[in-house]
Steps between C-alpha positions, in 0.01 A plus 500: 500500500482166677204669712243482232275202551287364178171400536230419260253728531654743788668832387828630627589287768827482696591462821785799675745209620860569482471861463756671759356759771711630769802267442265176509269339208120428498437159565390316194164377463339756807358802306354466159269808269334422192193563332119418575474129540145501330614313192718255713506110355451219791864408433601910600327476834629142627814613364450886736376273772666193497846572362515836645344505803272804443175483695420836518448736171502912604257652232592874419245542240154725573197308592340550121795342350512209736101464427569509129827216461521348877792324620496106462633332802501130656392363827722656766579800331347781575437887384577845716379804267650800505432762288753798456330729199135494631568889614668590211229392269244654730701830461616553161374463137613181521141311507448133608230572247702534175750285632240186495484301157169517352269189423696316287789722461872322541786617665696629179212706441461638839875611502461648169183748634676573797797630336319741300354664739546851541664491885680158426815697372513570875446186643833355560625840692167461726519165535867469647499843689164363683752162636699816649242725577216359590371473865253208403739289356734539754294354720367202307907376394535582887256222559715325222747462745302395787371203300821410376660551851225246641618205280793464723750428192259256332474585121283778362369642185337808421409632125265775349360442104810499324742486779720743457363888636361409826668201556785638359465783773466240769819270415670865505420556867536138587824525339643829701293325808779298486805699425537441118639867323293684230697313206399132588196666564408624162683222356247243656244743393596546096495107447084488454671662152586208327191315653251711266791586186323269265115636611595827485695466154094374331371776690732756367455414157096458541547852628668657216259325265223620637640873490599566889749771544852477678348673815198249481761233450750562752144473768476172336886413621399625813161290549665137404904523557745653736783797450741522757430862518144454613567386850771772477213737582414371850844407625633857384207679705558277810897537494416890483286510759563236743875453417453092401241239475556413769432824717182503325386166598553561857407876509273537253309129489548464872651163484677411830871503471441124693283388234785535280724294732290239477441518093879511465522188725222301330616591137880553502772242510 
């Protein structure tokens, strides 16, 4: 896909140009998700900034994960947090607590304790039926909009860790924001896939080596690549209950049917 942007040290990056909604396309070069921009190289942020345009970065991770791998950004950019799980975490025995690595421990490692944990099987399930479900994080990709709304057309780019849940979750309502149909939607969506093939290909293997089971590696899937059926989840429970995306954005987020005027205007050619 001609959307995915390579970068040196910035994971799954593309921009939603060209992608048809409502009979037009998404300008190119206007609305970009990827990944944390902690390990970004010089040459990735004058090439965000200055080739780009971006000046402002929407963070979707929770304050602990920001705190642990913040964002690297140049003069005149600048950083609007907003964190969509903090509820869920708060709530469930999902705990920012065995989620953080310990002193010295890596990421492969981290990923590998998570998904032997007992409740992990469950995680995906909670996970996406919380984007759907949850009051909290309604709110928060609400404000989403509002910040994106604000730029006035000028180029944006919001990300979680890996970028592809909650940011994932966020180019799906920008998307049906402006008019594009569940396909595109989930088509946009299952390219992060071939941005982590290769990483999750060593991970697999490590896993099997080291004696995980199938359940224990299919949470492993789940915690560094993309199925199309994951984001399934949300968008079935919304179509069921609100009818489309789109009634769900305006009902259920309380996004003003004029703010999505003016998004399509800004971002559609």
């Amino acid at each position: 896909m001609a959307n995915i942007l390579k970068f040196e040290c910035i994971d799954n990056a593309r921009q939603l140009g060209g992608i048809l909604a409502g009979g037009r396309r998404v300008k190119h070069n206007k609305l970009f998700r990827s990944g944390n921009l902690s390990k970004a190289t010089d040459h990735d942020l004058h090439r965000l900034r200055d080739e780009f345009g971006i000046r402002l970065v929407i963070d979707l991770r929770s304050d602990f994960e920001y705190m642990r791998k913040p964002d690297k950004l140049l003069d005149g950019m600048s950083l609007v947090s907003i964190p969509v799980l903090d509820e869920l975490l708060r709530n469930s025995a999902l705990k920012k607590e065995q989620i953080m690595p310990a002193k010295g421990e890596g990421m492969m490692e981290l990923l590998f304790k998570v998904a032997c944990f007992p409740w992990a099987t469950k995680l995906k399930d909670v996970l996406y039926s919380y984007f759907a479900e949850g009051d909290y994080a309604h709110r928060q990709f609400g404000e989403f909009f509002e910040v994106v709304l604000a730029q006035k057309g000028a180029p944006v780019l919001w990300h979680c860790t890996s970028g592809k849940d909650r940011a994932g979750f966020g180019a799906v309502l920008m998307l049906a924001a402006l008019g594009a149909d569940d396909n595109a939607i989930l088509d946009d969506y299952t390219e992060s896939e071939n941005s982590y093939r290769k990483q999750l290909e060593v991970m697999t293997a490590k896993g099997r080596e080291s004696g995980m089971t199938d359940s224990q590696l299919d949470v492993l899937h789940f915690l560094v690549s993309v199925k199309r059926e994951y984001m399934e989840i949300p968008i079935k429970i919304i179509n069921e209950k609100y009818g489309s995306l789109l009634n769900f954005i305006t009902q259920q987020m309380h996004v003003p049917f004029a703010t999505i005027d003016a998004l399509r205007e800004y971002y559609l050619e």
